[in-house]
C-alpha positions as CSV (number, residue, x, y, z in Angstrom):
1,X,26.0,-32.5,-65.9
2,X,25.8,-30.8,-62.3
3,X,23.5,-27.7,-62.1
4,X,22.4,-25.3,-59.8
5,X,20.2,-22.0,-59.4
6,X,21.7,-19.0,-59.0
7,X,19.9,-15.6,-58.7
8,X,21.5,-12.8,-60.8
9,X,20.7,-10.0,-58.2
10,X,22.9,-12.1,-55.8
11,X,25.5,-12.1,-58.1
12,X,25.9,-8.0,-58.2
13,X,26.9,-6.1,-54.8
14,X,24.9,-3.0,-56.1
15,X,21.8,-2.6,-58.6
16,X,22.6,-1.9,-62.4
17,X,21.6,1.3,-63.3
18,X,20.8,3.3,-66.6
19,X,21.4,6.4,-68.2
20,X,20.1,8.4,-71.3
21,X,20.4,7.0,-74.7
22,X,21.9,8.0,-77.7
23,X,19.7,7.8,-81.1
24,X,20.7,7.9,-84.3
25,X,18.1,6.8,-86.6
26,X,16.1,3.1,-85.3
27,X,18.8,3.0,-83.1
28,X,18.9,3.8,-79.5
29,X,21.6,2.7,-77.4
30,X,20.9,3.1,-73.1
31,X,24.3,2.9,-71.3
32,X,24.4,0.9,-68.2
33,X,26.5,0.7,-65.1
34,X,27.0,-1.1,-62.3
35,X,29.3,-1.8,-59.0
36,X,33.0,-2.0,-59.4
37,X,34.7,-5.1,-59.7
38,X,36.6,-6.8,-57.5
39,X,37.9,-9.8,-60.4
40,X,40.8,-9.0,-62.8
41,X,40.6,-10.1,-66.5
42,X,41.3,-8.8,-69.8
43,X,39.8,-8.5,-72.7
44,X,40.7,-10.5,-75.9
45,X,42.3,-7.6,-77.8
46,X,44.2,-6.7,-74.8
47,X,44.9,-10.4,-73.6
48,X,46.3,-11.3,-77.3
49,X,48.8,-8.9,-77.1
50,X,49.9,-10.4,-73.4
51,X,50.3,-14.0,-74.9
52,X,46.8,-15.5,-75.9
53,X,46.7,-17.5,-78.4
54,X,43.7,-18.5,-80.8
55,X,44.0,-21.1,-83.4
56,X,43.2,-23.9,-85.1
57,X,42.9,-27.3,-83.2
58,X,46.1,-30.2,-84.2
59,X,43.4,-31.4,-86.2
60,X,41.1,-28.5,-87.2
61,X,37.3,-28.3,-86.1
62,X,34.9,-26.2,-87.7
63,X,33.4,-25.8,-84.6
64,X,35.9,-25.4,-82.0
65,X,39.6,-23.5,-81.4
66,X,42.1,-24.1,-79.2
67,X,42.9,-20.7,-76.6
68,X,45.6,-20.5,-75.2
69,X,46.7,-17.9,-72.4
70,X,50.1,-17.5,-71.8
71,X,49.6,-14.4,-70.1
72,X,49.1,-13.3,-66.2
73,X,45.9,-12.7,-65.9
74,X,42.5,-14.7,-67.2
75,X,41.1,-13.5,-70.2
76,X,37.3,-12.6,-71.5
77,X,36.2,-14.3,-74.8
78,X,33.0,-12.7,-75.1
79,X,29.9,-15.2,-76.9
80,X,29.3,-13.4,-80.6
81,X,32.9,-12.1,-80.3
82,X,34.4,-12.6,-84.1
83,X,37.7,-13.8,-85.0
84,X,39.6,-13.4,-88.2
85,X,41.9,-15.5,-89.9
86,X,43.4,-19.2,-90.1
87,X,41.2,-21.6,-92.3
88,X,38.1,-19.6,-91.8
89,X,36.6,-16.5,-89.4
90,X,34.5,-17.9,-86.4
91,X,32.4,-16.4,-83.9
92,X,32.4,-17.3,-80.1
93,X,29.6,-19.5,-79.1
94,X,29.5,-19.0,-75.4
95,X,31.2,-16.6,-73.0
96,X,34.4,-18.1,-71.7
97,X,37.1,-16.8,-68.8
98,X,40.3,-18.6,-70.0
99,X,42.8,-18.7,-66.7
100,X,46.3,-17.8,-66.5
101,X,48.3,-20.4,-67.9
102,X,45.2,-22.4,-69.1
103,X,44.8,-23.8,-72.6
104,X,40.9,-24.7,-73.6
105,X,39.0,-26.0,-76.7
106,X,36.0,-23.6,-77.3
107,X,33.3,-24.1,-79.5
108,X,32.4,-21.5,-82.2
109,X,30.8,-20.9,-85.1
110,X,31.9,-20.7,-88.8
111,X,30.7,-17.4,-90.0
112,X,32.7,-17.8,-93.5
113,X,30.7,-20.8,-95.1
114,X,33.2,-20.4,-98.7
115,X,36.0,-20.8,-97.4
116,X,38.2,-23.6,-95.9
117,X,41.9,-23.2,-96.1
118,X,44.4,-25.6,-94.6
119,X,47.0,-23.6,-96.0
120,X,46.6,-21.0,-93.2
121,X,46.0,-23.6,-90.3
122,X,49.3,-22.2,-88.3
123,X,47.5,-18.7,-88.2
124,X,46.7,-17.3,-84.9
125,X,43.3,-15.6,-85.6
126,X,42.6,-11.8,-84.7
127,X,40.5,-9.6,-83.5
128,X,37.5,-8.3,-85.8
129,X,36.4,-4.9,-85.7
130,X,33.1,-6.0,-85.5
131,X,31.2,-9.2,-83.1
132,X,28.2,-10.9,-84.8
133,X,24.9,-8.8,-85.0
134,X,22.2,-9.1,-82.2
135,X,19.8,-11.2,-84.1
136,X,21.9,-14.0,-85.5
137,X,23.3,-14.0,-81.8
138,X,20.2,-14.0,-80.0
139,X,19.3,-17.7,-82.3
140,X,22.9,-18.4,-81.3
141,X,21.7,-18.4,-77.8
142,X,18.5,-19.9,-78.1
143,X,20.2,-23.1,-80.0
144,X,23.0,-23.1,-76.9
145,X,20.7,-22.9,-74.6
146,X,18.6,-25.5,-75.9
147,X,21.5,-27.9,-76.4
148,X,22.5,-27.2,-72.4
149,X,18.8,-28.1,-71.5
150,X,19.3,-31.5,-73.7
151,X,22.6,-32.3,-70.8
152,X,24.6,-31.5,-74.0
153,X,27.8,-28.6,-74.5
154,X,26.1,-25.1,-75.3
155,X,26.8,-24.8,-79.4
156,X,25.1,-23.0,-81.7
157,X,23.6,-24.9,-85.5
158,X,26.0,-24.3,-87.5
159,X,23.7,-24.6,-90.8
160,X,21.7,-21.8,-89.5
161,X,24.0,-19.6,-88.3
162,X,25.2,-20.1,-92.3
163,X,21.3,-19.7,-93.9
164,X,21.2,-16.3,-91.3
165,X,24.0,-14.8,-92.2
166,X,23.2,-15.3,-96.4
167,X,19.3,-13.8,-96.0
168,X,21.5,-11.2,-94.0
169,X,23.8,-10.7,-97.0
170,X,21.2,-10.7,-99.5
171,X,19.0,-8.1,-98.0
172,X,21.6,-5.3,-97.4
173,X,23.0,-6.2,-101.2
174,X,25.9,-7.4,-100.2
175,X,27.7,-9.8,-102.2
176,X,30.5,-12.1,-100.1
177,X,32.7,-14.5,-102.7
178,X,33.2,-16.7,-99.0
179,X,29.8,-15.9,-97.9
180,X,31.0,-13.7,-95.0
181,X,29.7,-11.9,-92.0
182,X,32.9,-9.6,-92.0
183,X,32.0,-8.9,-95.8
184,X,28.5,-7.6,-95.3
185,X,29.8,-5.5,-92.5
186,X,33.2,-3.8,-94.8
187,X,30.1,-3.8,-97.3
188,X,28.0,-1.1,-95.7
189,X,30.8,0.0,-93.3
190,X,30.5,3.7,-94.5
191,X,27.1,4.0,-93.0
192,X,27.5,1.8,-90.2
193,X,30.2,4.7,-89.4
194,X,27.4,7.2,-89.2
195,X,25.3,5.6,-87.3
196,X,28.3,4.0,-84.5
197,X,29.8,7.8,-84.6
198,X,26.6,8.7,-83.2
199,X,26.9,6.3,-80.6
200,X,29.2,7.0,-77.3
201,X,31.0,5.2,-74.5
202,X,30.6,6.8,-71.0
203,X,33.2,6.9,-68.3
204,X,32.3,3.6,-66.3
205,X,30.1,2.2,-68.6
206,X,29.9,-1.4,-68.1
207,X,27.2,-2.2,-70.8
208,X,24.8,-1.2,-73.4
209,X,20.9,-2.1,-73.6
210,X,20.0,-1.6,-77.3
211,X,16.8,-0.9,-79.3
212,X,16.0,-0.8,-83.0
213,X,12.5,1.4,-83.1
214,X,10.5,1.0,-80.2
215,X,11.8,-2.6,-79.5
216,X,14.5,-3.3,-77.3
217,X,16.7,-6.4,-78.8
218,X,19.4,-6.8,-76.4
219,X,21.5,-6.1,-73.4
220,X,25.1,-6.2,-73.2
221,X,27.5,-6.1,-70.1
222,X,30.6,-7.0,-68.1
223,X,31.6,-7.0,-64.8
224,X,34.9,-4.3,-66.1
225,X,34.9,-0.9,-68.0
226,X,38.3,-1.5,-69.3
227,X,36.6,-4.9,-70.9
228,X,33.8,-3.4,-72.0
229,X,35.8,-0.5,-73.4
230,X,37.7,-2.8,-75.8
231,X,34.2,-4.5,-76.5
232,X,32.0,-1.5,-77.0
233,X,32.8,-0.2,-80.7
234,X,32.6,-3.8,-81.9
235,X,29.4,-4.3,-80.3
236,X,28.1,-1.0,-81.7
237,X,28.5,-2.1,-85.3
238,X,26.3,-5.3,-84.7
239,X,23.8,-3.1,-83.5
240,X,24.2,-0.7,-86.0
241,X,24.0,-4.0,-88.5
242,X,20.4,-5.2,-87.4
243,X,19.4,-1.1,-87.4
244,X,20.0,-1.4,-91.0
245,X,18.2,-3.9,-91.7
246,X,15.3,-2.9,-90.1
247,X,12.3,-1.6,-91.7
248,X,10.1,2.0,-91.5
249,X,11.5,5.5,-90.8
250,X,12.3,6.8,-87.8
251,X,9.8,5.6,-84.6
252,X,9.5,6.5,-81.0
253,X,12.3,4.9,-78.9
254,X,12.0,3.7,-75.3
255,X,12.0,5.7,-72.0
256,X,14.1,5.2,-69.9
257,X,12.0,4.4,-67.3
258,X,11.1,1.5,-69.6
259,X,14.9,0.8,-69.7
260,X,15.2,0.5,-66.2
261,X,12.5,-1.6,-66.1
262,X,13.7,-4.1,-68.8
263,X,16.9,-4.3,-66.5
264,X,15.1,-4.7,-63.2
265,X,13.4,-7.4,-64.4
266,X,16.4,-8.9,-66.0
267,X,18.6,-8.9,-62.2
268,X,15.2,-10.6,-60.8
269,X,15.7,-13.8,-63.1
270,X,16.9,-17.2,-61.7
271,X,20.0,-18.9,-64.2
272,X,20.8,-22.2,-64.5
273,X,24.3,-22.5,-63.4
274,X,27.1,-25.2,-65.2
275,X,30.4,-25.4,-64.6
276,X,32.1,-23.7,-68.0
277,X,34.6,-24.9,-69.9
278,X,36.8,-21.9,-68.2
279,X,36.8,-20.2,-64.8
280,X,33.6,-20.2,-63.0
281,X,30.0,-20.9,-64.0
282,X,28.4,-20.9,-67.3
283,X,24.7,-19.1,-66.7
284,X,21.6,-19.6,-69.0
285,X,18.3,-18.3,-68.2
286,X,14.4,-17.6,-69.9
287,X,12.2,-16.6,-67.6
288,X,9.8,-13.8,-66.9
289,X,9.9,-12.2,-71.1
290,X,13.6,-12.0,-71.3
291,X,16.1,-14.8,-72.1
292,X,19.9,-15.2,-72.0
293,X,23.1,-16.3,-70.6
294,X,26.0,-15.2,-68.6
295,X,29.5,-16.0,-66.9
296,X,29.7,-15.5,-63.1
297,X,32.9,-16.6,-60.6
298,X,33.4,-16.4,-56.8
299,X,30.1,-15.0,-56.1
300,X,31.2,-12.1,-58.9
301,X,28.9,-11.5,-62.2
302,X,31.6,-11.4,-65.4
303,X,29.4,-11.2,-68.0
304,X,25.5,-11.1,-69.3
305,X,23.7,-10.8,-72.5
306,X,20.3,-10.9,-72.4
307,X,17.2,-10.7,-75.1
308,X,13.6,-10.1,-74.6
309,X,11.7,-13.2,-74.9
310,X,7.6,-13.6,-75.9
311,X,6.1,-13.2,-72.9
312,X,5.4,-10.6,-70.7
313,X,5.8,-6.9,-71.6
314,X,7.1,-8.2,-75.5
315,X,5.5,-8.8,-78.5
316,X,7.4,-10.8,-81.3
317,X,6.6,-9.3,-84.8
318,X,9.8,-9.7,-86.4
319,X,12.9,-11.5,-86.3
320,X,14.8,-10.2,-83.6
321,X,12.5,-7.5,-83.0
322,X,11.3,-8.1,-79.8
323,X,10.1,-6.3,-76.7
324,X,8.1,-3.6,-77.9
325,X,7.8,-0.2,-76.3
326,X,5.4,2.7,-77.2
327,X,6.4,5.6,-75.3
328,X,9.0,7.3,-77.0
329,X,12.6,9.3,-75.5
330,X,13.0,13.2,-76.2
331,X,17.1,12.6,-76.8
332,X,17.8,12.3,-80.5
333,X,21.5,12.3,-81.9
């Protein structure tokens, strides 16, 4: 496996910037923005409707579906991204830019452990209204990046991403005859509504830096509003997911001067750079407090989801709790 360094500042023609949250309860959602784009893509939910195809491989896989983009322009499968349907709902393991024309195996992960039915394995699978929740996808990433350090394909463990998503289940009281993610989301959705309605998407936004209580947990962002547009309200339920779940009332949330510094640390970091199983480079970094991965082509940045790491300005207490901040924000929702 060839590799190379690449430096994520290099990657952007202007700094990423960040604006004033919105709070509703442990949440706290910063939006952030960047330079336009020069690359054209689509999202999934857009792209599907333009001739991509997801389904099940000849012979199906657990772990992997077959894309394919019939369509005119590539198309974003963003890592965490759920999809419905066929013999059982998966989640994206990586980040992929599927080409015009192009037909790919991906790898995923089964986020429906009771269920396996060959009956339905013509089904194209669909959009979910929700991707996974930042925690189970930050151990997602960890176990990808891991497996790319080991000169292996980035994939998640499937047997944890199952054990995660039950202890996930079971402490929101939700019960899931198939044992699934999309369950415990329609389980609490009436509350998750509160809490996402509290949330907004700003003109230009290209991506969302998130934290539950004082502790950021993750950043989210693509090179495209329109992409990020389609991907925003999904993204907003996973965070509103691991806000849930998270204990004590409500704390002090981050400035956003330590917002801004969270991100500027983030564009310092050098990624590992692999060709992906798509368009461009696959990225994977942990460095400096924060870890995480990305998509980049022709010099351009696509896509970057980062998590703060153990290590400087963080302290780990708590699964997926991470990155603790004391000062608190005025702005409450």
């Amino acid at each position: 496996m060839t590799t190379n360094t690449l430096h994520l500042n290099n990657l952007l023609s202007e700094p990423l910037t960040v604006g004033e949250p919105d709070v509703a309860g442990l949440l706290a959602v910063f939006p952030v923005f960047g330079p336009a784009p020069q690359l054209t893509y689509r999202s999934f939910a857009r792209g599907r409707a333009d001739g991509l195809k997801v389904g099940e491989l000849q012979r199906a896989s657990v772990n992997d579906v077959a894309v394919e983009n019939r369509g005119d322009a590539p198309v974003l499968l963003y890592e965490g991204e759920e999809v419905l349907g066929a013999q059982q709902n998966r989640t994206f393991d990586v980040s992929v830019l599927v080409g015009a024309g192009a037909t790919l195996r991906v790898p995923v992960s089964c986020v429906e452990a009771g269920r396996w039915q060959a009956g339905r394995h013509g089904e194209s699978f669909g959009p979910a209204p929700q991707t996974a929740y930042p925690e189970l996808r930050r151990l997602k990433n960890q176990r990808a990046r891991e497996s790319v350090g080991a000169g292996m394909e980035a994939r998640a463990s499937q047997a944890e991403v199952w054990g995660h998503i039950a202890v996930k289940s079971h402490r929101l009281g939700v019960v899931s005859p198939t044992g699934a993610m999309h369950d415990v989301y329609e389980g609490r959705r009436a509350r998750l509504a509160e809490l996402a309605g509290a949330v907004t998407r700003r003109d230009g936004q290209l991506g969302a830096l998130v934290a539950i209580g004082e502790r950021f947990v993750v950043l989210d962002w693509v090179g495209r509003d329109d992409v990020f547009a389609d991907l925003f309200a999904p993204l907003v339920q996973g965070y509103a997911l691991d806000a849930l779940d998270a204990d004590g009332d409500e704390a002090g949330v981050p400035s956003v001067e330590d917002a801004r510094g969270f991100v500027s640390l983030l564009a310092g970091v050098d990624a590992t750079a692999t060709k992906s199983i798509g368009q461009g480079d696959d990225l994977r970094f942990a460095a400096d407090g924060v870890a995480g991965s990305g998509l980049a082509t022709d010099g351009e940045l696509v896509q970057l989801t980062a998590f703060p790491e153990s290590g400087a300005g963080s302290d780990a207490t708590g699964p997926g709790m991470v990155g603790h901040i004391r000062r608190p924000s005025r702005r409450r929702v």
